[in-house]
C-alpha positions as protocol buffer text, in pm:
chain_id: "A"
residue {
  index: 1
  type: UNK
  ca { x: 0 y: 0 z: 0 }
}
residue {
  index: 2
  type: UNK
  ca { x: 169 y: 337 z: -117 }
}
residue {
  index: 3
  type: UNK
  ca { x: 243 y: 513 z: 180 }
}
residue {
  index: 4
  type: UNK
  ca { x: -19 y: 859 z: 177 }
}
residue {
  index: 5
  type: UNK
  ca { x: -292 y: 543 z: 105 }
}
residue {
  index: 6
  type: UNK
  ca { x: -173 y: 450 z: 471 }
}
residue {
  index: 7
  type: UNK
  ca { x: -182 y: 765 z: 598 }
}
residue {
  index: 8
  type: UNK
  ca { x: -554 y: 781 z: 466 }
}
residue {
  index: 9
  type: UNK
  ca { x: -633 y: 451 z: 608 }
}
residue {
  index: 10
  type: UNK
  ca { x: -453 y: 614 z: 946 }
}
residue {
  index: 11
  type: UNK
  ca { x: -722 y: 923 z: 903 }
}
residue {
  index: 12
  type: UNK
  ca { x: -1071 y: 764 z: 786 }
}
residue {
  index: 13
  type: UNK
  ca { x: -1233 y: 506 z: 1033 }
}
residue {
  index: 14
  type: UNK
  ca { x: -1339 y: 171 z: 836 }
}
residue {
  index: 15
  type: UNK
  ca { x: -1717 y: 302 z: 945 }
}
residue {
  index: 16
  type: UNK
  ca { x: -1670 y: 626 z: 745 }
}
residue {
  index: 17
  type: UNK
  ca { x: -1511 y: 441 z: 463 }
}
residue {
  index: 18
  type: UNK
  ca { x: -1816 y: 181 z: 431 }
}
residue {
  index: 19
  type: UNK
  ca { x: -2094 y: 446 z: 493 }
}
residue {
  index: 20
  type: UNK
  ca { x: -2021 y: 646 z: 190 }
}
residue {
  index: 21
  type: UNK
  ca { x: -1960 y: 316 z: -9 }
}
residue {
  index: 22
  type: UNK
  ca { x: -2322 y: 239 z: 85 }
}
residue {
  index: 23
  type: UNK
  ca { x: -2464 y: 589 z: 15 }
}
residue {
  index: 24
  type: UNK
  ca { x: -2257 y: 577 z: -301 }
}
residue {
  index: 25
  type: UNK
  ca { x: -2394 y: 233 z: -394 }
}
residue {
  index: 26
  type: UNK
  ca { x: -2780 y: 326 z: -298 }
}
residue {
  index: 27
  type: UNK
  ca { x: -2780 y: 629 z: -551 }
}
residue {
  index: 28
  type: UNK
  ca { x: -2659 y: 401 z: -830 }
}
residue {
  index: 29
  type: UNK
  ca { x: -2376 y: 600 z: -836 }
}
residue {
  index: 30
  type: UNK
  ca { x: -2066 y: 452 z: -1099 }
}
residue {
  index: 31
  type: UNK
  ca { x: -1798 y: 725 z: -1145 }
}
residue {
  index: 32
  type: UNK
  ca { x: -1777 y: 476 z: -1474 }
}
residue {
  index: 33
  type: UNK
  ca { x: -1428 y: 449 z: -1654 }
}
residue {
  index: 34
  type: UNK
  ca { x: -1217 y: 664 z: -1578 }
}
residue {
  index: 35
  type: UNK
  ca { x: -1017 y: 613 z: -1243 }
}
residue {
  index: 36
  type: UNK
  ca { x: -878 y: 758 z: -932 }
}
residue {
  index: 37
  type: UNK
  ca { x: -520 y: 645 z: -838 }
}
residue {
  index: 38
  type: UNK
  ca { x: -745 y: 452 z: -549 }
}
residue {
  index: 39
  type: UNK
  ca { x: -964 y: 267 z: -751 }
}
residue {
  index: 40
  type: UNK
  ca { x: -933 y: -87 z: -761 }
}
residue {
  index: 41
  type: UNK
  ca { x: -969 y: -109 z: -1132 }
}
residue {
  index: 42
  type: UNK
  ca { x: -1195 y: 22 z: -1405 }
}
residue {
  index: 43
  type: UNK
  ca { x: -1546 y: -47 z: -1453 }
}
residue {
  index: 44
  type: UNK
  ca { x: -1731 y: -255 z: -1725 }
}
residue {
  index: 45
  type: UNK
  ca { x: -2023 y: -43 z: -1872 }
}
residue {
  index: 46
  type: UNK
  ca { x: -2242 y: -352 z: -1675 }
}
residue {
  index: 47
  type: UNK
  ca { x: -2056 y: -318 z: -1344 }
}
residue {
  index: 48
  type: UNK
  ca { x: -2078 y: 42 z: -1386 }
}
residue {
  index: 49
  type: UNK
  ca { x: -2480 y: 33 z: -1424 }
}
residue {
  index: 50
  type: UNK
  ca { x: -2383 y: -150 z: -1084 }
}
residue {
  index: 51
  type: UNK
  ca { x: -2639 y: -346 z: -858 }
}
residue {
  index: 52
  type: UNK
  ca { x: -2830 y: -47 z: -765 }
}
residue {
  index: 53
  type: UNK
  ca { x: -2951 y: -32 z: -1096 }
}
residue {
  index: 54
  type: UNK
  ca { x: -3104 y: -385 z: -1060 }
}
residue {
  index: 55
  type: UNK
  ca { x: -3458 y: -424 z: -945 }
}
residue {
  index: 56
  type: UNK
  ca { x: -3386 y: -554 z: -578 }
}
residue {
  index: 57
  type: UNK
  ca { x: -3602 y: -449 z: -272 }
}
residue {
  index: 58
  type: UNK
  ca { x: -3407 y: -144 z: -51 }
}
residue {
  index: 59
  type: UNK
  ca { x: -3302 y: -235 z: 283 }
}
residue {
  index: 60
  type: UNK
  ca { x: -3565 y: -151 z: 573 }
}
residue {
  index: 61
  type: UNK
  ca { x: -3490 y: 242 z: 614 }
}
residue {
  index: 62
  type: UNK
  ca { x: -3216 y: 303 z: 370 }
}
residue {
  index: 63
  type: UNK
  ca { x: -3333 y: 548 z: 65 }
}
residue {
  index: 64
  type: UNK
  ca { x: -3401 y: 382 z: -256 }
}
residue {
  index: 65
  type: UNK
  ca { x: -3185 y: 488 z: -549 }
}
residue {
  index: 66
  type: UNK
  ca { x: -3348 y: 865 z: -705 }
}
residue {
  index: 67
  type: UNK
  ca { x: -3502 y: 951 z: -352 }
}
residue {
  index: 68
  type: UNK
  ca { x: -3148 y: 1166 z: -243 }
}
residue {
  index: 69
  type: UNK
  ca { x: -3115 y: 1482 z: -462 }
}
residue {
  index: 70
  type: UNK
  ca { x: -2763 y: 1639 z: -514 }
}
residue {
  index: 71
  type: UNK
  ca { x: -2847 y: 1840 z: -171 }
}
residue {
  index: 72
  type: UNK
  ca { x: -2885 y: 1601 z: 8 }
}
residue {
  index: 73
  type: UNK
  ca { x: -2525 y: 1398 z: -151 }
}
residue {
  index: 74
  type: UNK
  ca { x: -2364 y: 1714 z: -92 }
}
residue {
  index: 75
  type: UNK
  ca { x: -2461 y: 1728 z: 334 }
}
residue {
  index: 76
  type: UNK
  ca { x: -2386 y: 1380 z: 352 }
}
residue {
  index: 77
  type: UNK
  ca { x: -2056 y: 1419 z: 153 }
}
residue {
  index: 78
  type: UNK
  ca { x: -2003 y: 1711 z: 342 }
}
residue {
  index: 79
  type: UNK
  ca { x: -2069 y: 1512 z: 694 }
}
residue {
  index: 80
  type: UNK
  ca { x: -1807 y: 1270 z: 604 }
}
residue {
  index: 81
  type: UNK
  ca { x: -1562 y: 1509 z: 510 }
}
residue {
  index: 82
  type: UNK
  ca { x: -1591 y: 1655 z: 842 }
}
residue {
  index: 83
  type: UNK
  ca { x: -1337 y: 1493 z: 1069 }
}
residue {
  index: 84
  type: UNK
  ca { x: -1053 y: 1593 z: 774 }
}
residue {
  index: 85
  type: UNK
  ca { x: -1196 y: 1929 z: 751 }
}
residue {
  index: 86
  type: UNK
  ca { x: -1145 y: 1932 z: 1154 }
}
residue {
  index: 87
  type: UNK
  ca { x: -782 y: 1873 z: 1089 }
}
residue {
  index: 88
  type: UNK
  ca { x: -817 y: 2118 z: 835 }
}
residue {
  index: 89
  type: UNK
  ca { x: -897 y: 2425 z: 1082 }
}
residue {
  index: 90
  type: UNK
  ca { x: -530 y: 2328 z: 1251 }
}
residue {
  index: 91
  type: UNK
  ca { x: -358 y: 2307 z: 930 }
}
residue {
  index: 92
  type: UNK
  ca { x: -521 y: 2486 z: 637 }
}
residue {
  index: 93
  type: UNK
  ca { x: -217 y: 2429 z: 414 }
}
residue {
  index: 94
  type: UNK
  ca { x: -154 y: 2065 z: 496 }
}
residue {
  index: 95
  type: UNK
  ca { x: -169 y: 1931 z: 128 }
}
residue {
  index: 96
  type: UNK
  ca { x: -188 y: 1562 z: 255 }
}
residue {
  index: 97
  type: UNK
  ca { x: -554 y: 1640 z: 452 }
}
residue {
  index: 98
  type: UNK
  ca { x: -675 y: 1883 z: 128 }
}
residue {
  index: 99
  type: UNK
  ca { x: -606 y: 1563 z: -85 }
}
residue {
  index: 100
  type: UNK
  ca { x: -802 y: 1356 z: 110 }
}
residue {
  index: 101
  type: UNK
  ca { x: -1120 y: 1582 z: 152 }
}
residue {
  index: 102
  type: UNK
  ca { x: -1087 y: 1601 z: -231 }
}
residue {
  index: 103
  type: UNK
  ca { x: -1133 y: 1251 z: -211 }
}
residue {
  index: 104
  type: UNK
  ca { x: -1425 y: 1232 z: -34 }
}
residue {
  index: 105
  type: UNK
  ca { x: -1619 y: 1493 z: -236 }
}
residue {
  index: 106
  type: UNK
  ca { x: -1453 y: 1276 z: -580 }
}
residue {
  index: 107
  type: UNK
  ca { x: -1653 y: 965 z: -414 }
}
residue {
  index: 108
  type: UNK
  ca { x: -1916 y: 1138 z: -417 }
}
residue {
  index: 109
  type: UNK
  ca { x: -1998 y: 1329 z: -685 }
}
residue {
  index: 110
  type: UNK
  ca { x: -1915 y: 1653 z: -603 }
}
residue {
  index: 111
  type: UNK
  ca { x: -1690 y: 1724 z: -838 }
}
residue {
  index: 112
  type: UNK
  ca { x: -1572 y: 2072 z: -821 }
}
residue {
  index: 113
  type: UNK
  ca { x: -1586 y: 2045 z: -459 }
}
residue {
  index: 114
  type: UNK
  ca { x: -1316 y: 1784 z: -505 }
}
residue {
  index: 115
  type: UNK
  ca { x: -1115 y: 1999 z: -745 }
}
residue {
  index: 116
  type: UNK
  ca { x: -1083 y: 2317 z: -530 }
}
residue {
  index: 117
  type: UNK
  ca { x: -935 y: 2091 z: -263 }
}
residue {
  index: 118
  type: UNK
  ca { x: -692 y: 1890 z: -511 }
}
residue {
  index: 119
  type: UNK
  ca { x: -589 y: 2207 z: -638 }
}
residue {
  index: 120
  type: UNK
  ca { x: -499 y: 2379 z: -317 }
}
residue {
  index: 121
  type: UNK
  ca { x: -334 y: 2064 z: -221 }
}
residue {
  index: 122
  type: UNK
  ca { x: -158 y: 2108 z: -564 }
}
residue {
  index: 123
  type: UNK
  ca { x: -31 y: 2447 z: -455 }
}
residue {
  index: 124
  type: UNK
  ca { x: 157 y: 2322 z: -167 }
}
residue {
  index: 125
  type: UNK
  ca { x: 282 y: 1996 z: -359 }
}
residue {
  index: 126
  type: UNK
  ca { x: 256 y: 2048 z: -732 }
}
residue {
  index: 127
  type: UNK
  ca { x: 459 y: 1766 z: -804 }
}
residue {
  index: 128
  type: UNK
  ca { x: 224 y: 1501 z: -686 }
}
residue {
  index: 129
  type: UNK
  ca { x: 101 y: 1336 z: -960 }
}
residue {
  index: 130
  type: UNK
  ca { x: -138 y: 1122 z: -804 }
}
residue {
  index: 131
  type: UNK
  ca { x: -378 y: 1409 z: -680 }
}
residue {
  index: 132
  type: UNK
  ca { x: -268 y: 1555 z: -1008 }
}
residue {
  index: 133
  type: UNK
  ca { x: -436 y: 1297 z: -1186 }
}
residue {
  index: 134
  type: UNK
  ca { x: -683 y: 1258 z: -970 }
}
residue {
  index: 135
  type: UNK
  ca { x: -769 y: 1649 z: -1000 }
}
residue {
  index: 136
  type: UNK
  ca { x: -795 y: 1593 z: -1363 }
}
residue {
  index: 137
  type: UNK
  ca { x: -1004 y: 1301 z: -1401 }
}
residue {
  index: 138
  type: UNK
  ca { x: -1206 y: 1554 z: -1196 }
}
residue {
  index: 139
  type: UNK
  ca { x: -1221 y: 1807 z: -1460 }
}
residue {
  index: 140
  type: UNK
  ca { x: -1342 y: 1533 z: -1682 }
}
residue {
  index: 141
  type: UNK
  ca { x: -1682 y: 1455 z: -1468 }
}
residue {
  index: 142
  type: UNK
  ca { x: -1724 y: 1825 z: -1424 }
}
residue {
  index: 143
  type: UNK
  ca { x: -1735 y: 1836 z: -1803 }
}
residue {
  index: 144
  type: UNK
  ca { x: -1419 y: 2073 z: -1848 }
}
residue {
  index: 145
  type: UNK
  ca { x: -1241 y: 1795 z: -2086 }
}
residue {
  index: 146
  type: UNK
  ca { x: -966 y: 2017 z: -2240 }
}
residue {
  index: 147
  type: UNK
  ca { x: -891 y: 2131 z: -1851 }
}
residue {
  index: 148
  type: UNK
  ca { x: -832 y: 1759 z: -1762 }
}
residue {
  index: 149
  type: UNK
  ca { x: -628 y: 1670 z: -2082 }
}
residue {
  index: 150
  type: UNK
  ca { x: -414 y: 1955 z: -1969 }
}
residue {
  index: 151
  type: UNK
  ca { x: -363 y: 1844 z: -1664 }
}
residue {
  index: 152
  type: UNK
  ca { x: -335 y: 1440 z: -1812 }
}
residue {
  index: 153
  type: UNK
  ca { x: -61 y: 1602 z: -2041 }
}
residue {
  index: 154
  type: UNK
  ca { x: 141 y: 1780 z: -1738 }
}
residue {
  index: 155
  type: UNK
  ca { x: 131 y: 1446 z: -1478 }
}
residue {
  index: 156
  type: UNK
  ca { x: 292 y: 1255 z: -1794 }
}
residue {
  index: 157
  type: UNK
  ca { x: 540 y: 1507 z: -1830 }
}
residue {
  index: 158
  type: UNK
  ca { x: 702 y: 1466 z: -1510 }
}
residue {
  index: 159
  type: UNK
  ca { x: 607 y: 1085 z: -1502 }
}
residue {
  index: 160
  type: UNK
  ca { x: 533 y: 934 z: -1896 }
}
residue {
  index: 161
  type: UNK
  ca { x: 489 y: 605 z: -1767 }
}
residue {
  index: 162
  type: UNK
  ca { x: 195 y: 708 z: -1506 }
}
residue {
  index: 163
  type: UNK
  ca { x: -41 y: 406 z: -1564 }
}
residue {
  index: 164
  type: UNK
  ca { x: -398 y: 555 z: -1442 }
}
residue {
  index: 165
  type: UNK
  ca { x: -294 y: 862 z: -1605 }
}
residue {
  index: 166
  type: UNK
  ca { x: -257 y: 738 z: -1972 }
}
residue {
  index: 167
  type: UNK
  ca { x: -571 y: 525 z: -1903 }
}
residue {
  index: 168
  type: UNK
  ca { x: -791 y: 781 z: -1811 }
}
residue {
  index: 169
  type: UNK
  ca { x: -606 y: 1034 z: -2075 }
}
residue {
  index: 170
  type: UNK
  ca { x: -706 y: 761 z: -2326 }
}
residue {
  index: 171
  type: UNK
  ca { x: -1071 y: 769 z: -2251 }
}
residue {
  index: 172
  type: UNK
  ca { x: -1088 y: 1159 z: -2272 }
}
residue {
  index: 173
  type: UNK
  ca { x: -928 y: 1160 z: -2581 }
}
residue {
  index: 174
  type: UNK
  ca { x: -1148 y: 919 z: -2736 }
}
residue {
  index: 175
  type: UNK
  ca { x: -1467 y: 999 z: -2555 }
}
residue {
  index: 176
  type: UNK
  ca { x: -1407 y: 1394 z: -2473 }
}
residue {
  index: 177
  type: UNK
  ca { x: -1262 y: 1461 z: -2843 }
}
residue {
  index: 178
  type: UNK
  ca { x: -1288 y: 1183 z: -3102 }
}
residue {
  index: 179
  type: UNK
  ca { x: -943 y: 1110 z: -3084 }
}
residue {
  index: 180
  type: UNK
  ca { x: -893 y: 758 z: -3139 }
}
residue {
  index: 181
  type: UNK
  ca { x: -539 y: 783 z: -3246 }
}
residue {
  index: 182
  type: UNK
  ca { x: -431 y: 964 z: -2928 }
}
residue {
  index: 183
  type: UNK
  ca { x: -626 y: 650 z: -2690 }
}
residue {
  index: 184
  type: UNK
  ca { x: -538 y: 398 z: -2891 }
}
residue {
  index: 185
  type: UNK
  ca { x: -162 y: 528 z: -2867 }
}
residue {
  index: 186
  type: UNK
  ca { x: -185 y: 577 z: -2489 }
}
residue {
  index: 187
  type: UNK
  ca { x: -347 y: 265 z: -2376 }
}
residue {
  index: 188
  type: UNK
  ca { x: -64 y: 105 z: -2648 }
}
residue {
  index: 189
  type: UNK
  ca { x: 215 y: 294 z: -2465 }
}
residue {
  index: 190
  type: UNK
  ca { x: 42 y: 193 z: -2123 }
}
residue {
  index: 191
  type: UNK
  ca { x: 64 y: -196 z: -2184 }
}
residue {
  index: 192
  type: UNK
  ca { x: 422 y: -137 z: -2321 }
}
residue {
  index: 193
  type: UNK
  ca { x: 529 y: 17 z: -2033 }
}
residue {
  index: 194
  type: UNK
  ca { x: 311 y: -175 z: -1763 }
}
residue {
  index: 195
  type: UNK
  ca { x: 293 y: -521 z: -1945 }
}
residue {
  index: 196
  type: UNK
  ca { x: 173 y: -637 z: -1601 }
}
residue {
  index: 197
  type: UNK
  ca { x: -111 y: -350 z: -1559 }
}
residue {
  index: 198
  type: UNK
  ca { x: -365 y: -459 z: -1285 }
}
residue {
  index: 199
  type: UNK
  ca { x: -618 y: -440 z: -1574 }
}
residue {
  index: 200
  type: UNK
  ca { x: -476 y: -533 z: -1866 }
}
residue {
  index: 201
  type: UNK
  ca { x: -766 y: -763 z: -2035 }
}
residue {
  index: 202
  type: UNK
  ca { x: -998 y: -418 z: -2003 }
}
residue {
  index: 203
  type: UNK
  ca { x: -764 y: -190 z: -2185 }
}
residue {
  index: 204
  type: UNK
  ca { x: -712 y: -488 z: -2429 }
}
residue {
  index: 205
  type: UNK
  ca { x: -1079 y: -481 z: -2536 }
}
residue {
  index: 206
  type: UNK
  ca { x: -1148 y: -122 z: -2501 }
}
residue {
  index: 207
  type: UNK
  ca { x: -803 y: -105 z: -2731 }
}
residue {
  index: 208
  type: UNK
  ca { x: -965 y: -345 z: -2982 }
}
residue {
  index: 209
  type: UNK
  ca { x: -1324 y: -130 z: -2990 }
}
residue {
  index: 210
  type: UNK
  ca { x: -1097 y: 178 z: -3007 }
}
residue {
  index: 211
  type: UNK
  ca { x: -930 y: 52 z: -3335 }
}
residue {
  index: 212
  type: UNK
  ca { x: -1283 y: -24 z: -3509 }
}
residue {
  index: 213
  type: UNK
  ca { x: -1290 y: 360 z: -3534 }
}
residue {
  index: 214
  type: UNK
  ca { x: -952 y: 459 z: -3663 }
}
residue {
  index: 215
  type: UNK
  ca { x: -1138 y: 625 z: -4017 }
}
residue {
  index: 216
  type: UNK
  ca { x: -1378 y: 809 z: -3815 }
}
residue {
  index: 217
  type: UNK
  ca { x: -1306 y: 1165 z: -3830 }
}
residue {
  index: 218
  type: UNK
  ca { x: -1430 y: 1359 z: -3507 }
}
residue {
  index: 219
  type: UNK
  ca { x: -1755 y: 1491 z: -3519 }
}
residue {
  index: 220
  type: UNK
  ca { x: -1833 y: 1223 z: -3780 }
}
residue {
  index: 221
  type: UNK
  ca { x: -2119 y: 1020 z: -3702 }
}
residue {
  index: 222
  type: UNK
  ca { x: -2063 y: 626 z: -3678 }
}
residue {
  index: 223
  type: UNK
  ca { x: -2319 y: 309 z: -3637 }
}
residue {
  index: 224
  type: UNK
  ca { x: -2002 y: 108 z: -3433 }
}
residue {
  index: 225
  type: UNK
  ca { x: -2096 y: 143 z: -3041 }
}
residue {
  index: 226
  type: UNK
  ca { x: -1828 y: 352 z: -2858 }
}
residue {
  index: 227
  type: UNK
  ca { x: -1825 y: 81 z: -2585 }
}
């Protein structure tokens, strides 16, 4: 475990962790693709529709999936955020606790939330390339997708063999801009570099759907599925 994951482990309680899994899970929520340095791996377009999009019965008084408006995911993102943003009072600069409440606001949603936080974590440790990338996969969800290849392009500057970064700068291109050339070459240059890439058989199939639209020009309309 890389070591600012153990200091995050050190800072969340296992009970925090879980309850925003299952708030996360009850809205249906799937961040879908694209992936923070935390994430286990990427999603499927099925295990992103997830299990809350399946017709099963919601627990005895837990909210079923569409009853929570974006309020009411901010508040509770914003009550689980609180014991970093206690820390937060003591040391407003500390870019180790900014990352982390970005990460709780990331889990849940709130993007820009999460990107004011990465960012001033940023400006106290502008070489970390893991909130870095994490900042920009932000951008992406917030739907700012030239902001977050900018920021793809400057994390694989300082580090070109960053694996979640040329992953996730692979699905902007191609979904954010048309550019199949530019995923299929990063998700190439990933397995290259990474032959042993936690994911591999993923990026080997979205590689092989990538290539069935090499001709298409962007902007040009095209009866092969995207995914």
């Amino acid at each position: 475990m890389p070591e600012d994951d153990q200091k995050r482990s050190i800072a969340w309680t296992s009970a925090q962790a879980y309850g925003l899994a299952i708030v996360c899970l009850l809205l249906g929520i799937a961040v879908g693709y694209l992936l923070r340095r935390s994430s286990p791996a990427p999603a499927s377009p099925t295990a992103a529709q997830g299990p809350a999009s399946q017709s099963a019965e919601t627990a005895p008084g837990m909210m079923a999936p569409g009853q929570v408006t974006p309020e009411q995911l901010k508040h509770m993102a914003d009550k689980q955020a609180e014991p970093v943003l206690s820390q937060l009072k003591a040391r407003p600069n500390d870019p180790a606790l900014l990352a982390q409440a970005g990460n709780v606001y990331y889990d849940a949603q709130q993007f820009k939330n999460a990107i004011d936080y990465y960012a001033r974590a940023l400006a106290g440790d502008p070489n970390n390339t893991d909130v870095r990338t994490d900042m920009a996969t932000a951008f992406w969800y917030a739907g700012d997708a030239d902001r977050a290849l900018a920021e793809f392009d400057r994390v694989l500057r300082q580090d070109p063999t960053k694996g979640n970064a040329l992953f996730n700068r692979g699905m902007v291109r191609w979904q954010g801009k048309m550019d199949v050339k530019g995923a299929v070459s990063d998700w190439e240059t990933l397995l290259k570099v990474d032959p042993n890439y936690r994911d591999r058989p993923k990026v080997e199939q979205m590689l092989a759907q990538a290539k069935k639209h090499l001709n298409v020009k962007p902007g040009e309309k095209t009866s092969q599925p995207v995914m």
